[in-house]
SEDOKE-667214 format. One record per atom (N, C-alpha, C): residue number from 1; residue in three letters; atom name; z, y, x. Coordinates in Angstrom, 1 decimal. Example, Ala and Ser with C-alpha at 12.3 -4.5 7.8 and 13.67 -1.06 7.14 Angstrom:
2
  pos  code  site      pz      py      px
    1   ALA     N     7.8    -5.7    13.2
    1   ALA    CA     7.8    -4.5    12.3
    1   ALA     C     7.8    -3.3    13.2
    2   SER     N     7.1    -2.2    12.8
    2   SER    CA     7.1    -1.1    13.7
    2   SER     C     7.9     0.0    12.9
! end
This chain:
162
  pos  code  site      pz      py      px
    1   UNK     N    -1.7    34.0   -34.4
    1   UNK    CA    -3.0    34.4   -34.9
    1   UNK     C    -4.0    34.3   -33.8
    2   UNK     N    -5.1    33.9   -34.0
    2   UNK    CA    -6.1    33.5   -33.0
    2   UNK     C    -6.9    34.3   -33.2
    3   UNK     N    -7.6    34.7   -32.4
    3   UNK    CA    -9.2    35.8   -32.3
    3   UNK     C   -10.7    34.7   -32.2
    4   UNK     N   -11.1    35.2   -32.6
    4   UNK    CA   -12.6    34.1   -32.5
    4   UNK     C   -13.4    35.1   -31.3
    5   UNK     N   -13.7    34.1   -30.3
    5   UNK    CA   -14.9    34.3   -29.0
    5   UNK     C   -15.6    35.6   -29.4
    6   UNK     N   -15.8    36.3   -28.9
    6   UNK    CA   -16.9    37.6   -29.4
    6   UNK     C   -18.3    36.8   -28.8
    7   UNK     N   -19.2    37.6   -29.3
    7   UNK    CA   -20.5    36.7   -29.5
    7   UNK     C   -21.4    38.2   -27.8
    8   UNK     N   -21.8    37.3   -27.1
    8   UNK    CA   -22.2    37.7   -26.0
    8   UNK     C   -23.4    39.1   -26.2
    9   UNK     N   -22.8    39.8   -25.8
    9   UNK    CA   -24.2    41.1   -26.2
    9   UNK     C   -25.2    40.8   -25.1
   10   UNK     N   -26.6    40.8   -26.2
   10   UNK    CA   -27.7    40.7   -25.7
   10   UNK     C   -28.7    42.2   -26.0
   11   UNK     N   -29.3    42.5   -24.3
   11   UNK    CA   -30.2    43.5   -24.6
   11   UNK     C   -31.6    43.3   -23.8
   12   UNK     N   -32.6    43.7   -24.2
   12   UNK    CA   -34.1    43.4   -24.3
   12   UNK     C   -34.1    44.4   -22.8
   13   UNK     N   -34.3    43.8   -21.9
   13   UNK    CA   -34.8    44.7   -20.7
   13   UNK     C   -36.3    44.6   -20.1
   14   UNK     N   -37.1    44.3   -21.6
   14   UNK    CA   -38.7    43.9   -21.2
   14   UNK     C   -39.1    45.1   -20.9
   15   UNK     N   -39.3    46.1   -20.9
   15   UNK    CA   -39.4    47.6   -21.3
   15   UNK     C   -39.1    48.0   -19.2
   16   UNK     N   -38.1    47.8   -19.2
   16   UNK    CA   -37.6    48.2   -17.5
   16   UNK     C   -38.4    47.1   -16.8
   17   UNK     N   -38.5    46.3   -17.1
   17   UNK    CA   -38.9    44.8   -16.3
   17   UNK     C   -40.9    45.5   -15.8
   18   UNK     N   -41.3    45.9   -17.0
   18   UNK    CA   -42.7    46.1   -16.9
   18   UNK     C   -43.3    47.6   -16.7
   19   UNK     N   -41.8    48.5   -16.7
   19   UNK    CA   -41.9    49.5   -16.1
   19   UNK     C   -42.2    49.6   -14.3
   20   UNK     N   -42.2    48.6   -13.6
   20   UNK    CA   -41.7    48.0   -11.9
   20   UNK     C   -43.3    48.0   -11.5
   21   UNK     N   -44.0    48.2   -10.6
   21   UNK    CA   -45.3    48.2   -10.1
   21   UNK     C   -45.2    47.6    -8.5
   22   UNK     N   -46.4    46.3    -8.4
   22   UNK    CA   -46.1    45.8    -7.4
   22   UNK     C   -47.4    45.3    -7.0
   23   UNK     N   -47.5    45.2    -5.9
   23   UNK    CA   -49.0    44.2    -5.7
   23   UNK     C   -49.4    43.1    -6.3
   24   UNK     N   -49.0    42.6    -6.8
   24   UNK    CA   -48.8    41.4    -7.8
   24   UNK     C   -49.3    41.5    -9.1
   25   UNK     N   -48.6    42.4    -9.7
   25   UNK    CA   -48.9    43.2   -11.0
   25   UNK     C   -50.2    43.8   -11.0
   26   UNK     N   -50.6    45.0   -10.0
   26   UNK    CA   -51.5    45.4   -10.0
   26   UNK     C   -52.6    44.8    -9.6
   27   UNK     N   -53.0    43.6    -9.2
   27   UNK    CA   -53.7    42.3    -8.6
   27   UNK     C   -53.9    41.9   -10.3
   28   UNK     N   -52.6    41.5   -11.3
   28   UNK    CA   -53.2    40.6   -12.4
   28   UNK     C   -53.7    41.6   -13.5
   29   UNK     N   -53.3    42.8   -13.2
   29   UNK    CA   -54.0    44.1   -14.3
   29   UNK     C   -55.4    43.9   -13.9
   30   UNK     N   -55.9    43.9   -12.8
   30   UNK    CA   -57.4    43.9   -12.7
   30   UNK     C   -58.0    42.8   -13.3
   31   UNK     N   -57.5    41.3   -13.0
   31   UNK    CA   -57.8    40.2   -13.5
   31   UNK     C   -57.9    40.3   -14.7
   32   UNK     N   -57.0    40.8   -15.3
   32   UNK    CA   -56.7    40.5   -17.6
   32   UNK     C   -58.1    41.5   -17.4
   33   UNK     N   -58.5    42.4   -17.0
   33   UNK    CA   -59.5    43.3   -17.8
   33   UNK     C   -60.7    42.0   -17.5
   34   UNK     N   -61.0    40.9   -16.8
   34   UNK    CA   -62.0    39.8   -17.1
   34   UNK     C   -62.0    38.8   -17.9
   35   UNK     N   -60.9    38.7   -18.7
   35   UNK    CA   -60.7    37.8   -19.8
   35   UNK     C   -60.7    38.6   -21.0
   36   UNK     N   -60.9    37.9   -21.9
   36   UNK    CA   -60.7    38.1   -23.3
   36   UNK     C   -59.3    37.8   -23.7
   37   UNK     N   -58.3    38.6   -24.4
   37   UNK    CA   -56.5    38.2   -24.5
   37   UNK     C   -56.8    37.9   -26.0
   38   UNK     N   -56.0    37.1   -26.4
   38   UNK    CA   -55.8    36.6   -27.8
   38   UNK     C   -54.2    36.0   -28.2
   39   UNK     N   -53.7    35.9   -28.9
   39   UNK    CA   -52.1    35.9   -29.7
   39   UNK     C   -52.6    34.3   -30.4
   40   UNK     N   -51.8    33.4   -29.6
   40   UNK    CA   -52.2    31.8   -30.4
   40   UNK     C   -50.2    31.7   -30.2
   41   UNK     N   -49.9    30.7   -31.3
   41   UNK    CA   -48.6    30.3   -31.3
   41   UNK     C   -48.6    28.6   -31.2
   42   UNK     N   -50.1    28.0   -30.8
   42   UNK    CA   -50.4    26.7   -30.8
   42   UNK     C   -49.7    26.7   -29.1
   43   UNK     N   -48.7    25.7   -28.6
   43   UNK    CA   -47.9    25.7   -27.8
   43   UNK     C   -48.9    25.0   -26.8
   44   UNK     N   -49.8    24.2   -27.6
   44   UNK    CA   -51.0    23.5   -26.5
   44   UNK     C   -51.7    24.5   -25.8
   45   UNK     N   -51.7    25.7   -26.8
   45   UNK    CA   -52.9    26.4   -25.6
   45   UNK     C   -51.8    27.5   -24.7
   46   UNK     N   -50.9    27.9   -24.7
   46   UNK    CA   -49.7    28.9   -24.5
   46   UNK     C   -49.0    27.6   -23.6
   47   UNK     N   -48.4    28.1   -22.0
   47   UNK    CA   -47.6    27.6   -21.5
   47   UNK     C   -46.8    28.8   -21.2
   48   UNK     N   -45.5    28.3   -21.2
   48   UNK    CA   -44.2    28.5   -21.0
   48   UNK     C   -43.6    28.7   -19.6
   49   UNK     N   -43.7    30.0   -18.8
   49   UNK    CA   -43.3    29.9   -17.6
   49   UNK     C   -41.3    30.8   -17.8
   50   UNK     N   -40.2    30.2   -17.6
   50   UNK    CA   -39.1    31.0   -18.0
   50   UNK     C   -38.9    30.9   -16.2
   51   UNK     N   -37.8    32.1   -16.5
   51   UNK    CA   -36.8    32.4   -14.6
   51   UNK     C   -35.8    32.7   -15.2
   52   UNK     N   -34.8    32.5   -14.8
   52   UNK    CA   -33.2    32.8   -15.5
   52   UNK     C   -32.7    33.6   -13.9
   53   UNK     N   -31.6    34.0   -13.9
   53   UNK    CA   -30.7    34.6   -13.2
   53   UNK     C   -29.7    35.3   -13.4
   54   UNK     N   -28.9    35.6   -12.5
   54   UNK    CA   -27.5    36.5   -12.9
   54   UNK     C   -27.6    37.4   -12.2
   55   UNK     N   -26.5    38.6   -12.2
   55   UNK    CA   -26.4    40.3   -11.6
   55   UNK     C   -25.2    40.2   -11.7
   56   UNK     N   -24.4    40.8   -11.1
   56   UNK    CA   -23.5    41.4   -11.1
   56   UNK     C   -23.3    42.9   -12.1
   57   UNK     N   -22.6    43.3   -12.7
   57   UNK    CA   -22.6    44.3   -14.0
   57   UNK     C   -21.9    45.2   -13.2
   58   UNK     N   -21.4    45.0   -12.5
   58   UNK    CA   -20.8    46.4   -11.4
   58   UNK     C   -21.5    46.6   -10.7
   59   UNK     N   -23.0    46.7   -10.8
   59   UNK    CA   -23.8    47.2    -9.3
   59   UNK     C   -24.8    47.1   -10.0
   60   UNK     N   -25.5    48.1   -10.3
   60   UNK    CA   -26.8    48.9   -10.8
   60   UNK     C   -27.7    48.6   -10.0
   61   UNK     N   -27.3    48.7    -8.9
   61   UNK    CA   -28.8    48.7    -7.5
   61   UNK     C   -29.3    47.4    -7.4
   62   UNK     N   -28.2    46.4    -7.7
   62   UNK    CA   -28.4    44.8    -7.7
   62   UNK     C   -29.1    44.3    -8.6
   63   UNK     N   -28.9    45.0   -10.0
   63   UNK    CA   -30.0    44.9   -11.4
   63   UNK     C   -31.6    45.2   -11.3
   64   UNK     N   -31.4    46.3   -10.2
   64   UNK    CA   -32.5    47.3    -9.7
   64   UNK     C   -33.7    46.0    -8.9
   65   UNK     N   -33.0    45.4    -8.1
   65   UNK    CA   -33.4    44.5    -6.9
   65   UNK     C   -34.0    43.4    -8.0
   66   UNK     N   -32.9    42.8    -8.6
   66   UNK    CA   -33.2    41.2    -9.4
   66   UNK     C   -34.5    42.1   -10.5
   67   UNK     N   -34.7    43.3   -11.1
   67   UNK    CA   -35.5    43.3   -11.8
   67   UNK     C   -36.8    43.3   -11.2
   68   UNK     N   -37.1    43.7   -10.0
   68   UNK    CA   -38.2    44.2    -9.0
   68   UNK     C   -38.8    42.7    -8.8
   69   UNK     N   -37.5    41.7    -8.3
   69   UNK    CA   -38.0    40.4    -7.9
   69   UNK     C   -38.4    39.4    -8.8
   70   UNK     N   -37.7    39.8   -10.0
   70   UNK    CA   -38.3    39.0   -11.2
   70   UNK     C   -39.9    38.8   -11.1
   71   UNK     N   -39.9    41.1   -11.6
   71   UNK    CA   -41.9    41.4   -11.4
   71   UNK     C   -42.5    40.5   -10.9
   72   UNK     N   -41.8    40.6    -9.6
   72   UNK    CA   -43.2    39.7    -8.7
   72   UNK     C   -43.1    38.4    -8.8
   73   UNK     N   -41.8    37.8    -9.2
   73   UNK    CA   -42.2    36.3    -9.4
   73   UNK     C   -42.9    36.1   -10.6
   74   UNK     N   -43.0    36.5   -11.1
   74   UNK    CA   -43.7    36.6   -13.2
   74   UNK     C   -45.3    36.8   -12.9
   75   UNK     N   -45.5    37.9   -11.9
   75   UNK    CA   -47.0    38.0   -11.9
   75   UNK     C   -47.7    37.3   -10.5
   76   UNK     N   -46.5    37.1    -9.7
   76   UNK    CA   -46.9    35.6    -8.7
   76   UNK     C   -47.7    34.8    -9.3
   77   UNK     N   -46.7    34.2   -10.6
   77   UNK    CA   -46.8    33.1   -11.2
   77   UNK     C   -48.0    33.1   -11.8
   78   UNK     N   -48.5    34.5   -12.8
   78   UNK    CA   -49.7    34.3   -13.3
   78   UNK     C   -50.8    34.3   -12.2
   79   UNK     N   -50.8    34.9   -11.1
   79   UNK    CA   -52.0    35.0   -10.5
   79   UNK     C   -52.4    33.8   -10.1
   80   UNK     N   -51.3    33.0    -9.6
   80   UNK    CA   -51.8    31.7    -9.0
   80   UNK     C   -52.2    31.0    -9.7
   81   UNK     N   -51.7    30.9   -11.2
   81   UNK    CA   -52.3    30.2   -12.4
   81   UNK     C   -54.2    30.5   -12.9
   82   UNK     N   -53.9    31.4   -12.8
   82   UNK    CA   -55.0    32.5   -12.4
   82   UNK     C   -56.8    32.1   -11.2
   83   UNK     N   -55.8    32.1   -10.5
   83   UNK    CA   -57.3    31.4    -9.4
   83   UNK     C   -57.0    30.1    -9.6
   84   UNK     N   -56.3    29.6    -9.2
   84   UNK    CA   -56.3    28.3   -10.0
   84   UNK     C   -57.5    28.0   -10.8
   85   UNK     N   -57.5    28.2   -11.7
   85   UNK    CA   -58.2    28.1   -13.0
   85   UNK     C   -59.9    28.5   -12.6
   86   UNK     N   -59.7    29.5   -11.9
   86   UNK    CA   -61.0    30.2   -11.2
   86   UNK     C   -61.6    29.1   -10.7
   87   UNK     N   -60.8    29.0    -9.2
   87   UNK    CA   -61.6    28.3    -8.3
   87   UNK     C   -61.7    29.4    -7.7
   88   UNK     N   -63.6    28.8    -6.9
   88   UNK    CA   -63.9    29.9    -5.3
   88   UNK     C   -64.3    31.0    -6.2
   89   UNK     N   -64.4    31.4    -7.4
   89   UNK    CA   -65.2    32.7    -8.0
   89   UNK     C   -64.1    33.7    -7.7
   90   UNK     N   -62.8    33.4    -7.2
   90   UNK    CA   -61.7    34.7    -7.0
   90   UNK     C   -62.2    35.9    -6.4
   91   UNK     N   -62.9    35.8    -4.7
   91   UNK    CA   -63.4    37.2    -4.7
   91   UNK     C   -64.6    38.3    -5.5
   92   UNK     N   -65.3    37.4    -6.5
   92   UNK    CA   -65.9    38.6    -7.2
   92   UNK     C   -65.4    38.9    -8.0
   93   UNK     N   -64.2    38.5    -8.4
   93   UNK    CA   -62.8    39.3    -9.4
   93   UNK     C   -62.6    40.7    -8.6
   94   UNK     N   -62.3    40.5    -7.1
   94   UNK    CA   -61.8    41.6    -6.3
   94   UNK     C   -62.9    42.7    -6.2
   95   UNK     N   -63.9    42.3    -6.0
   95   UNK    CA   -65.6    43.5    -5.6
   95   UNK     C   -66.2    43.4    -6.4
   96   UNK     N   -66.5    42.7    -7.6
   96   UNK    CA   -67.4    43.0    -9.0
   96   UNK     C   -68.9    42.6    -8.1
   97   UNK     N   -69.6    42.4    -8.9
   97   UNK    CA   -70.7    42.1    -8.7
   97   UNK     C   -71.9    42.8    -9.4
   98   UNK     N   -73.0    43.5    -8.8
   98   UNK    CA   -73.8    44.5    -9.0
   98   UNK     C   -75.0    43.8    -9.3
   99   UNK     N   -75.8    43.8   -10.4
   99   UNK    CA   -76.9    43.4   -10.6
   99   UNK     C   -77.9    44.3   -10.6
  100   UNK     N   -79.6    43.9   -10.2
  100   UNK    CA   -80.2    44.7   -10.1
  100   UNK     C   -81.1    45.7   -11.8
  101   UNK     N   -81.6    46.3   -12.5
  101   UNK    CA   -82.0    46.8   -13.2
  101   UNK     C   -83.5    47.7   -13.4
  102   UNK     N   -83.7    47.4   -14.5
  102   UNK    CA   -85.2    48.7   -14.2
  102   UNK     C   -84.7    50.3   -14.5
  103   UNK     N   -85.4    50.8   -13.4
  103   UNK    CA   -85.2    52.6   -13.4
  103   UNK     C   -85.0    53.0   -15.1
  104   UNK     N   -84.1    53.4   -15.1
  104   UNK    CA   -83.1    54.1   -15.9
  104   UNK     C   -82.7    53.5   -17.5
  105   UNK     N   -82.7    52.1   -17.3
  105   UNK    CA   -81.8    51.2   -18.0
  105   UNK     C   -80.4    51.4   -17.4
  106   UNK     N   -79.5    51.1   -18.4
  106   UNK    CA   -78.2    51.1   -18.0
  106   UNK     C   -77.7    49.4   -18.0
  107   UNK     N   -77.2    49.1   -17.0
  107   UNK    CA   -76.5    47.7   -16.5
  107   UNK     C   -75.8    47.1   -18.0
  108   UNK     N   -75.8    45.9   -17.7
  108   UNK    CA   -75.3    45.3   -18.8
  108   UNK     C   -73.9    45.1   -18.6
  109   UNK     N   -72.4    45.0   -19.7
  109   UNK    CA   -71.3    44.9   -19.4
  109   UNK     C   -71.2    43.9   -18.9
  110   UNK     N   -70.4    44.2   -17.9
  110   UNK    CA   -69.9    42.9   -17.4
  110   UNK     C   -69.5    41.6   -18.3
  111   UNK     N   -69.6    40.0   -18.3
  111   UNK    CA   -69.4    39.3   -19.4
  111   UNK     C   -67.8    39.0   -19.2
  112   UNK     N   -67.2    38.8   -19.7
  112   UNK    CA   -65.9    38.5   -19.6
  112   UNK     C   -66.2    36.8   -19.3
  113   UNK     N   -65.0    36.4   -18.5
  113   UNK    CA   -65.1    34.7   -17.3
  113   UNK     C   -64.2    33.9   -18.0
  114   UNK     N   -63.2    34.1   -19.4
  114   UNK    CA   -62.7    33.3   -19.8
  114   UNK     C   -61.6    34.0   -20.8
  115   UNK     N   -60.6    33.2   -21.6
  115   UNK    CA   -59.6    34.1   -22.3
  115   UNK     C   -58.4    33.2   -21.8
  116   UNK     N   -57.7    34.5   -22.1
  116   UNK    CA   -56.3    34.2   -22.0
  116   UNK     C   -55.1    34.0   -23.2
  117   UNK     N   -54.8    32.8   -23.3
  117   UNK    CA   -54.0    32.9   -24.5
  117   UNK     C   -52.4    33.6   -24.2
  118   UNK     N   -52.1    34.5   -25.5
  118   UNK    CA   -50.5    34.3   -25.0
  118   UNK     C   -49.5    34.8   -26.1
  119   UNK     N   -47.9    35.1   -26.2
  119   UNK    CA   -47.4    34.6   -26.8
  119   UNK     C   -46.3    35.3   -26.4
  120   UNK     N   -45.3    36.0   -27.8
  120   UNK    CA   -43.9    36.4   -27.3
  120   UNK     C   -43.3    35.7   -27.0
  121   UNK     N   -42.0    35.8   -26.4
  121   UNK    CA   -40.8    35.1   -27.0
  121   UNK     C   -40.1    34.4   -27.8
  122   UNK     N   -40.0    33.0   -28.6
  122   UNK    CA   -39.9    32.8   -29.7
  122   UNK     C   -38.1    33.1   -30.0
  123   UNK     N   -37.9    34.6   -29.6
  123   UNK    CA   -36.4    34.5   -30.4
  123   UNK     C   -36.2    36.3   -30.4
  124   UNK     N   -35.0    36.6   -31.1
  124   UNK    CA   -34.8    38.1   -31.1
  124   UNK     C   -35.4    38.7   -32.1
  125   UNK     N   -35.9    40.2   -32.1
  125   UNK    CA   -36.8    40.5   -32.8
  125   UNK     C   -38.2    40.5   -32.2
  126   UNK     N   -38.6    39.2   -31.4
  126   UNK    CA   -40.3    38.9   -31.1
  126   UNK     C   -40.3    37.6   -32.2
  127   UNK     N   -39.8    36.8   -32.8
  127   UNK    CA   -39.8    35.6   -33.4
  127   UNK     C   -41.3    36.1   -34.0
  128   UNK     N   -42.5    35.3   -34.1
  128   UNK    CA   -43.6    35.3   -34.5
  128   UNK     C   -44.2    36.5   -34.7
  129   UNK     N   -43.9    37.5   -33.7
  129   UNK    CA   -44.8    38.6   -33.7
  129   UNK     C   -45.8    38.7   -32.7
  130   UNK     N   -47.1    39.0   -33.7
  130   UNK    CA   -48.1    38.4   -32.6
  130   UNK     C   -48.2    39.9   -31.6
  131   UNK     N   -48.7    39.5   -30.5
  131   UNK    CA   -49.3    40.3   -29.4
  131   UNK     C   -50.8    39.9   -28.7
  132   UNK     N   -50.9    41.0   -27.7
  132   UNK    CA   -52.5    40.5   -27.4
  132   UNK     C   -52.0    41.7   -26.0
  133   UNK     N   -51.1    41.6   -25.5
  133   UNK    CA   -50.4    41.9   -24.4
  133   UNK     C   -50.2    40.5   -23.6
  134   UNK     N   -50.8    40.4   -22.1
  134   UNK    CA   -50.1    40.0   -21.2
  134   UNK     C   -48.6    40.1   -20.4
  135   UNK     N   -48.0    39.9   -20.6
  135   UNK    CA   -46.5    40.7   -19.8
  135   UNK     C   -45.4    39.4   -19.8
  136   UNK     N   -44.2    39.9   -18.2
  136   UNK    CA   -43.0    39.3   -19.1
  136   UNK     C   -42.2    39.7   -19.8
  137   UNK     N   -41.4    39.2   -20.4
  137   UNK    CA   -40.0    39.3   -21.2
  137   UNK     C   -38.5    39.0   -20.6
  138   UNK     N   -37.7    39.9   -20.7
  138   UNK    CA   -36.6    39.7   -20.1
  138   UNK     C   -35.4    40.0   -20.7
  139   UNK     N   -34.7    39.5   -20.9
  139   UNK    CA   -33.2    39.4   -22.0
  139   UNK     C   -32.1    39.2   -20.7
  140   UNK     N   -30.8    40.3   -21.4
  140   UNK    CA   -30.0    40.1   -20.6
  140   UNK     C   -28.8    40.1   -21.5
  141   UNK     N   -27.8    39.1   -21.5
  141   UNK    CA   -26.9    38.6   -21.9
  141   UNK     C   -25.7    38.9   -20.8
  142   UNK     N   -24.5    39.3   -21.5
  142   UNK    CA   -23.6    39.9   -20.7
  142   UNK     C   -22.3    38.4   -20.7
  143   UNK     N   -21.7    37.9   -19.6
  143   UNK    CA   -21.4    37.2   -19.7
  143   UNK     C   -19.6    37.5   -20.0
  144   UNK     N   -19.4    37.3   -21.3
  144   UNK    CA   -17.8    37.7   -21.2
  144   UNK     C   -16.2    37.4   -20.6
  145   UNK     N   -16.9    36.1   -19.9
  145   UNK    CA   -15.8    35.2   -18.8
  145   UNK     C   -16.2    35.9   -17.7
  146   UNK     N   -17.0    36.5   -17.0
  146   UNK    CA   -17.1    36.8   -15.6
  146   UNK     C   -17.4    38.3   -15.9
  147   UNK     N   -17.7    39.0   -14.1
  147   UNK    CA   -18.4    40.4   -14.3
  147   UNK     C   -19.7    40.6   -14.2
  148   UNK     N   -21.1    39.5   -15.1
  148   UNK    CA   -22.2    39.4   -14.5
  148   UNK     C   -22.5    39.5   -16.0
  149   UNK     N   -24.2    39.4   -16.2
  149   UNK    CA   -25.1    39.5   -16.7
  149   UNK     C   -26.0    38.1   -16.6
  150   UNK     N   -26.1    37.4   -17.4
  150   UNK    CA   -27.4    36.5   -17.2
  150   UNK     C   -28.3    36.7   -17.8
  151   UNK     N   -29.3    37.0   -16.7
  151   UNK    CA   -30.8    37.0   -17.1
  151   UNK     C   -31.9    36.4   -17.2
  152   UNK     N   -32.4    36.4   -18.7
  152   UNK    CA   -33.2    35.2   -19.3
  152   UNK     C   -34.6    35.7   -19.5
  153   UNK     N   -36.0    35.8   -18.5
  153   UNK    CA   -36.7    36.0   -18.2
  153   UNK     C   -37.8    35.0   -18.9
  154   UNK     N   -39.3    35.4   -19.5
  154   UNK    CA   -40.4    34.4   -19.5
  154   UNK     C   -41.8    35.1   -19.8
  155   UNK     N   -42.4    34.3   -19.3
  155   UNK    CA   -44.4    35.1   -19.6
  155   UNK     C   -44.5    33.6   -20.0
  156   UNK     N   -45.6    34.1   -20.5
  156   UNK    CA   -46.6    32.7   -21.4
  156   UNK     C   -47.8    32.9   -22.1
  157   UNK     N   -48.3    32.5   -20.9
  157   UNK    CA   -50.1    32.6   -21.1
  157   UNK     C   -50.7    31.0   -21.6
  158   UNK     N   -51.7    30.9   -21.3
  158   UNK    CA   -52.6    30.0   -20.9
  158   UNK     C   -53.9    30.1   -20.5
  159   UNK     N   -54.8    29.7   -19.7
  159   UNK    CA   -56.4    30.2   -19.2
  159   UNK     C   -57.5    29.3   -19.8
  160   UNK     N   -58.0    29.5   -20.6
  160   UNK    CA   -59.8    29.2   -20.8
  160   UNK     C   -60.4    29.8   -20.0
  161   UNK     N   -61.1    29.0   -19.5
  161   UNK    CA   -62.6    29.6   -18.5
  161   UNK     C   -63.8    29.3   -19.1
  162   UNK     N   -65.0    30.4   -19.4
  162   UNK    CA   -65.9    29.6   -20.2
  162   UNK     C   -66.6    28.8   -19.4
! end
């Protein structure tokens, strides 16, 4: 009698991934409050940035490290995408810019410099659920031939500038 393969447990570690605070992260929180976010499933305006890796399942502190380094390669990724797209206007992202006004008018809101398109995961329970969240996603698959974890990581934005 033969046993059929068990089917690899998969668990959503987007939640711990976006829990992690880094200079990076806190760098692209400031940026998203300049764009306008919007939920498109048109794959032309949404790119696809994925990071895969593995952990070892016997070592928690290891999971700890690879989740940390994920963060910062995920919001690396967006920042660079990010000025990119900017150009030289990046440091008045960083200092804001003050306009002058008549005595006791109140300043006008800042205008927003472009939107951001973006997009879950297309698998799991994110399959066509829209968001209007920036972030990554991280899935971890336990691998049942070895003692590791593979970790299947992605963000997926895209930038309009007006």
């Amino acid at each position: 009698m033969s046993t059929a393969p068990q089917p690899a447990k998969v668990v959503d570690l987007t939640q711990e991934l976006n829990m992690i605070v880094n200079i990076e992260k806190t760098k692209a929180l400031k940026t998203l409050a300049k764009f306008d976010i919007e939920w498109s499933e048109n794959r032309q305006l949404v790119k696809h940035y994925p990071l895969d890796d593995m952990c070892n399942i016997n070592d928690p502190e290891g999971l700890t490290k690879k989740l940390e380094n994920l963060s910062h390669a995920f919001w690396l990724t967006f920042n660079h995408y990010v000025e990119q797209a900017i150009g030289p206007q990046v440091p008045v992202l960083e200092t804001g810019v003050l306009s002058p006004c008549e005595w006791g008018e109140r300043p006008e809101k800042p205008k927003k410099i472009g939107k951001i398109y973006t997009c879950q995961p297309n698998r799991f329970m994110t399959v066509n659920k829209p968001t209007e969240v920036v972030q990554p996603y991280l899935y971890s698959y336990d691998n049942l031939k070895e003692d590791h974890k593979e970790l299947m990581g992605e963000i997926n934005f895209g930038i309009e500038i007006y």
